[in-house]
C-alpha positions in Angstrom: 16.1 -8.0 19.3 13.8 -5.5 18.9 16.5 -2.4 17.6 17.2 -5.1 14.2 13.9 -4.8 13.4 14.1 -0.6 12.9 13.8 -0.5 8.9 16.6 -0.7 6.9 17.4 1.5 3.7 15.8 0.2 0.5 18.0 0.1 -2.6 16.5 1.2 -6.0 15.7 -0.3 -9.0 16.9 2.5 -11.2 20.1 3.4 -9.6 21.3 4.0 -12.9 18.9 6.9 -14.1 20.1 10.4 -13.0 16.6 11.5 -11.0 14.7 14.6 -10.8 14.3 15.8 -7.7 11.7 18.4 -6.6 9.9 18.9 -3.7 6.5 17.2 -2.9 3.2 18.6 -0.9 4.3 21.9 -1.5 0.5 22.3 -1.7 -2.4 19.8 -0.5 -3.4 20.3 -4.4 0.1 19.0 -5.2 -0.8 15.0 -4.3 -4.2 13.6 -5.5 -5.3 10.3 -5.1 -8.6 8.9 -6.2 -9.8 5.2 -5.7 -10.5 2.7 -8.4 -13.2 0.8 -6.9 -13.3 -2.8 -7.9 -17.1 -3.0 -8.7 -19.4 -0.4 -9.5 -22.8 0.2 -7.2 -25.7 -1.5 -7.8 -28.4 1.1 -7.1 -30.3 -1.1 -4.1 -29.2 -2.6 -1.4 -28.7 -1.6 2.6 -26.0 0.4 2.3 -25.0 3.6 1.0 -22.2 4.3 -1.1 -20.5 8.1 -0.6 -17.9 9.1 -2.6 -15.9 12.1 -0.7 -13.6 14.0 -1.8 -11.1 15.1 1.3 -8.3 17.1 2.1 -5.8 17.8 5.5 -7.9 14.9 7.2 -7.3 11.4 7.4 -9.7 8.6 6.4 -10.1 7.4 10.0 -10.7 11.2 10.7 -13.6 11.4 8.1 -14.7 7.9 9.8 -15.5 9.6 12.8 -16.8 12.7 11.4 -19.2 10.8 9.6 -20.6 8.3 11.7 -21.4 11.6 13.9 -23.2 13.4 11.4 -25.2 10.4 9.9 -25.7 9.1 13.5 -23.9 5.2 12.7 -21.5 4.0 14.9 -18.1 4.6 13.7 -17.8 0.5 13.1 -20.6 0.5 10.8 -18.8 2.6 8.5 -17.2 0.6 5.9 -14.0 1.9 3.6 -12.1 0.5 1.1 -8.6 1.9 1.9 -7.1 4.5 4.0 -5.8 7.8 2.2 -3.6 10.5 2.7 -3.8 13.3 4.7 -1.8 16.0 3.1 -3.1 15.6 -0.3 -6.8 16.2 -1.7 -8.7 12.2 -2.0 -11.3 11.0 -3.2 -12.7 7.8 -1.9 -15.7 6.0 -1.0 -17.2 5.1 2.1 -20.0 3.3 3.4 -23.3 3.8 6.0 -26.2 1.5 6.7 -28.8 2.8 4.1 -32.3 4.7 5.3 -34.3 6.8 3.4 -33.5 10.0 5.7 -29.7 9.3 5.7 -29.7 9.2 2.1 -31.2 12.1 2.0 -29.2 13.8 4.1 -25.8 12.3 2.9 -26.7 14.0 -0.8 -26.0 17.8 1.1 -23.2 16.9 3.7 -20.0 18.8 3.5 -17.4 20.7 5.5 -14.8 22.4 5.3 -12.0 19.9 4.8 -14.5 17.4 2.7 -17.6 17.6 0.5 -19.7 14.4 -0.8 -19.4 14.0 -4.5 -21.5 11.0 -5.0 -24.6 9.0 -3.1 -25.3 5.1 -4.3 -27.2 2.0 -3.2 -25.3 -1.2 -2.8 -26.2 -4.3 -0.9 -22.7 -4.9 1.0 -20.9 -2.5 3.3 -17.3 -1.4 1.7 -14.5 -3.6 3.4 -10.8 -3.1 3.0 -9.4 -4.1 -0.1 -12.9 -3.5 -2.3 -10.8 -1.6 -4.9 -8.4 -2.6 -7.4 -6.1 0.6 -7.2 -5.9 3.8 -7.2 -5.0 6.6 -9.4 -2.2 9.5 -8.6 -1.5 13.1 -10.2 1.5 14.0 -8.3 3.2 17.5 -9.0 6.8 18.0 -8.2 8.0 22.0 -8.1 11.8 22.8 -8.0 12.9 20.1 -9.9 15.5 19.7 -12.5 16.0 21.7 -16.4 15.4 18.0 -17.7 13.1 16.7 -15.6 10.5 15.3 -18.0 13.0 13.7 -20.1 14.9 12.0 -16.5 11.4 10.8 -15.3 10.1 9.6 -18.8 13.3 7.4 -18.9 12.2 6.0 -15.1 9.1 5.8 -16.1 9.8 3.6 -19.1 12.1 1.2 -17.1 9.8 0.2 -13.8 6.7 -0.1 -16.7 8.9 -3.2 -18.6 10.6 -4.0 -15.2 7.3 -3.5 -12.6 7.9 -1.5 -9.3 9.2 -2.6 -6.4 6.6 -3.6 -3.7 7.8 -2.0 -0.9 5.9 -1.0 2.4 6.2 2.5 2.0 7.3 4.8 5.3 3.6 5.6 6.3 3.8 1.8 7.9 6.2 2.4 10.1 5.8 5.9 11.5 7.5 8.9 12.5 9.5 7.4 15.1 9.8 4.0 12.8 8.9 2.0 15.6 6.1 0.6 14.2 7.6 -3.0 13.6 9.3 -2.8 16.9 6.0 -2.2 18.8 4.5 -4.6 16.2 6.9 -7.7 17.5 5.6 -6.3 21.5 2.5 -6.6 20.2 2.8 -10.3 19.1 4.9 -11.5 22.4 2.1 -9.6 24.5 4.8 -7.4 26.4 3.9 -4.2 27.8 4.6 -1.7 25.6 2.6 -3.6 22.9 -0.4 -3.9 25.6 -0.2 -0.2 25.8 0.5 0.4 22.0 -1.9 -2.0 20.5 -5.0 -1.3 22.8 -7.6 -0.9 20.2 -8.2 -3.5 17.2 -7.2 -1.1 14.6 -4.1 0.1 16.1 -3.1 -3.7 17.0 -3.7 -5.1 13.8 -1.6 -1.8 12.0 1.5 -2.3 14.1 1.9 -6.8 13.7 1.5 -5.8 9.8 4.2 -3.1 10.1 5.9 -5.9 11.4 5.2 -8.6 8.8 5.8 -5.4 6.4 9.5 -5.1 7.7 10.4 -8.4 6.9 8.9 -7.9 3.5 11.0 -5.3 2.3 13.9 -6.9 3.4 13.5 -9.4 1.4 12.2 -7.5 -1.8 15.3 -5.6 -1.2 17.6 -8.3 -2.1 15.3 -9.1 -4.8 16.1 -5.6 -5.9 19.8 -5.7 -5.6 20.9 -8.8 -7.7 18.1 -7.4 -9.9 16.1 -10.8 -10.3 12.8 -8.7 -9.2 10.8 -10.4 -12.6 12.9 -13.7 -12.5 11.3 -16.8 -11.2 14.1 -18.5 -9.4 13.2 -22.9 -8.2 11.4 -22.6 -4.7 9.9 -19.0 -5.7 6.4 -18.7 -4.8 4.7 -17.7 -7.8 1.2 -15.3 -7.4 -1.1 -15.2 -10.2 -1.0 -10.9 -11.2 -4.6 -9.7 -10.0 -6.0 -13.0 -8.4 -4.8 -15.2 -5.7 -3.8 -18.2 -7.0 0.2 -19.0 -6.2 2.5 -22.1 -6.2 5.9 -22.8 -6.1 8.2 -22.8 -8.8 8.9 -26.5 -9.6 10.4 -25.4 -13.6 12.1 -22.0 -14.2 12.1 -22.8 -18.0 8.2 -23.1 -17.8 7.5 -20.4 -15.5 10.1 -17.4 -16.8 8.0 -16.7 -19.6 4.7 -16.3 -17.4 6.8 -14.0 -15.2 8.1 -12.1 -18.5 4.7 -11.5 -19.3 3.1 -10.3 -16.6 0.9 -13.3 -16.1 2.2 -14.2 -12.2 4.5 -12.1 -10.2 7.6 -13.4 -7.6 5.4 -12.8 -4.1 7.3 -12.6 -0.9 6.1 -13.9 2.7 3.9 -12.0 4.9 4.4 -14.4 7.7 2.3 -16.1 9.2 1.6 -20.3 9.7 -0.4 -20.6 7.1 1.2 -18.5 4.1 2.3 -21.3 1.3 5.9 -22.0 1.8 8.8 -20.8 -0.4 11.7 -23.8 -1.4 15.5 -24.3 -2.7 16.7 -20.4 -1.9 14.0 -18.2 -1.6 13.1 -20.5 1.3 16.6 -20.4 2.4 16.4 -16.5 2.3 13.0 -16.4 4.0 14.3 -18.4 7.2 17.5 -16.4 7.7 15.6 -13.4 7.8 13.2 -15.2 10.6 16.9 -16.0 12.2 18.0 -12.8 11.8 15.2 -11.7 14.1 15.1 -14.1 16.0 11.3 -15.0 14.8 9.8 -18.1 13.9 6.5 -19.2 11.8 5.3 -20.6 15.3 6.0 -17.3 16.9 3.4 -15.6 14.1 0.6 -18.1 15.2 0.9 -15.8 18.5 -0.9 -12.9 16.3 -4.3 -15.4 15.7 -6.4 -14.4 12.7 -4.7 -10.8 12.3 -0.9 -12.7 11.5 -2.5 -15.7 9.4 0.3 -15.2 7.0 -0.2 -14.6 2.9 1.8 -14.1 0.1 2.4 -10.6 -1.6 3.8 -9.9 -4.6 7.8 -8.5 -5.0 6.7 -6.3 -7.5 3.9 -4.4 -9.3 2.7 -2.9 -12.9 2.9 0.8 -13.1 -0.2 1.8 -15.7 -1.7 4.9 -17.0 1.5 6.9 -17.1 1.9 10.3 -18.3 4.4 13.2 -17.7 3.8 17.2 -18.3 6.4 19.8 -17.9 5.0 23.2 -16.1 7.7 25.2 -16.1 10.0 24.4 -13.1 7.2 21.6 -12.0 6.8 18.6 -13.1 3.2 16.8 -13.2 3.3 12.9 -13.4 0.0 10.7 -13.5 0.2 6.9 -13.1 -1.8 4.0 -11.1 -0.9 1.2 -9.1 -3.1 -1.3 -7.9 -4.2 -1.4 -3.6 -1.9 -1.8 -1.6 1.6 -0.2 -3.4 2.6 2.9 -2.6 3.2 6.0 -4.7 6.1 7.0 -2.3 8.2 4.3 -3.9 7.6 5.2 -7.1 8.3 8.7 -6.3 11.7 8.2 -4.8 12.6 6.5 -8.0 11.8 9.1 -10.1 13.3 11.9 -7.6 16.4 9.8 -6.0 15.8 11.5 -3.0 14.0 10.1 0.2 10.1 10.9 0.6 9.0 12.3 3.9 6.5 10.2 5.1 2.1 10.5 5.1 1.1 9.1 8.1 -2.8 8.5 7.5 -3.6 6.7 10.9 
């Protein structure tokens, strides 16, 4: 059972558009990524706010470091989302708030990461407190007409949305992430062993959730009915999280058209609202397939609850800019998408994956 659940090639959306290809990271300075935070700081409160800026380090990397130089334990440091490690980030992250930290987080810096900002707030940062965040992405070696190719991509996945695939940094280097995720749930060994400490357990059953996902956004890609509302599709309010199912396409198409709600697919779980008619049909062959269940999910407690996640996502903020052979493109996608898919649309070539934890 476990070798089905390695993950399977995703299709893309703009098959049809000749790509651009180019190679990525050449340079840290090649990928930045900066966080839209979803609520600005207050200026009081028991927690300090630090914006860092961070590059060849991961986030749980800077966790540590921090909580070591500010004297916290590394669970009281709160972040929003985890970031790259080859690329130069900027993000914030949370301590308990005294006078002397504060003063001492304004100078902090090191060679791989410098403090841009220090704020009050009155909550510590939790993941998810952003609504996005915002890519400048240089590709070098890539085609005569590259701006042209990736302005045509570009204008598609903004009418059409981007796929809402789990990009390759969920399943690691070895892709074994949703295997060890499945030990993880059925307590076997090797999920013992893999899964010892919260964070790492909790990573590898959503890597396994994840898996499923894509599958099933991948056939949402192929008969191309990625902004459709088909009867029995559970339908997620864009930004929010109010969903229901689909009882009336003719009612519901034009709120998908425009962007209102989105088709969301399952991350399983026993108490993730239930798909109908089709997409329900869909949802429990792929459960078959893997010889899973919605009961066997219950196994994961509070960390495999189950929710609903959208197929696909808006693509904002775009821009394109020629430099000579390289290519710069700009654009944002809200938490939680990854900028690798977009990436290997615009490229049509695979995107080695970031592995941030």
């Amino acid at each position: 059972m476990a070798a089905s659940l390695a993950p399977q090639p995703l299709p893309l959306s703009t098959a049809d558009l000749p790509g651009t290809g180019g190679a990525l990271r050449v340079f840290e300075e090649d990928f930045l990524v900066e966080e839209i935070p979803s609520y600005a700081a207050s200026g009081e409160g028991e927690h300090l706010y630090l914006t860092i800026e961070k590059r060849g380090i991961s986030t749980m990397q800077l966790v540590r470091t921090l909580a070591t130089a500010l004297g916290v334990k590394e669970r009281e440091v709160g972040y929003a989302g985890l970031k790259d490690t080859r690329a130069v980030t900027r993000q914030r992250l949370s301590v308990p708030w005294t006078v002397a930290r504060a003063e001492q987080a304004t100078s902090l810096a090191a060679d791989r990461w410098r403090v841009l900002r220090v704020e009050r707030h009155g909550n510590k940062l939790r993941p998810g407190h952003l609504i996005g965040n915002r890519f400048c992405i240089r590709l070098r070696g890539v085609v005569a007409d590259a701006e042209v190719r990736a302005r045509a991509i570009f204008s598609a996945l903004t009418v059409q949305g981007v796929p809402n695939f789990f990009g390759p940094q969920r399943f690691g280097p070895k892709e074994d992430n949703a295997i060890l995720g499945h030990a993880v749930l059925f307590g076997l060994p090797e999920g013992k062993r893999a899964g010892a400490d919260r964070f790492r357990r909790k990573f590898l059953l959503s890597a396994l959730q994840s898996e499923l996902f894509n599958r099933l956004c991948a056939e949402r890609v192929r008969e191309r009915s990625l902004g459709v509302a088909l009867l029995g599709d559970v339908l997620k309010k864009r930004g929010g999280r109010g969903a229901f199912v689909c009882v009336d396409t003719v009612v519901d198409t034009p709120r998908v058209e425009s962007g209102e709600v989105d088709p969301a697919g399952p991350m399983f779980g026993p108490e993730m609202l239930a798909a109908t008619d089709v997409p329900g049909a869909r949802e429990a062959q792929v459960l078959a397939e893997t010889e899973l269940s919605l009961a066997a999910f219950a196994l994961g407690g509070d960390e495999t609850e189950g929710t609903r996640r959208a197929y696909r996502v808006p693509l904002a903020n775009v821009d394109v800019v020629s430099e000579g052979d390289a290519l710069r493109l700009s654009f944002d996608l809200p938490r939680g998408s990854y900028a690798t898919t977009v990436l290997r649309e615009v490229t049509k070539e695979s995107v080695a994956p970031e592995i941030d934890a």
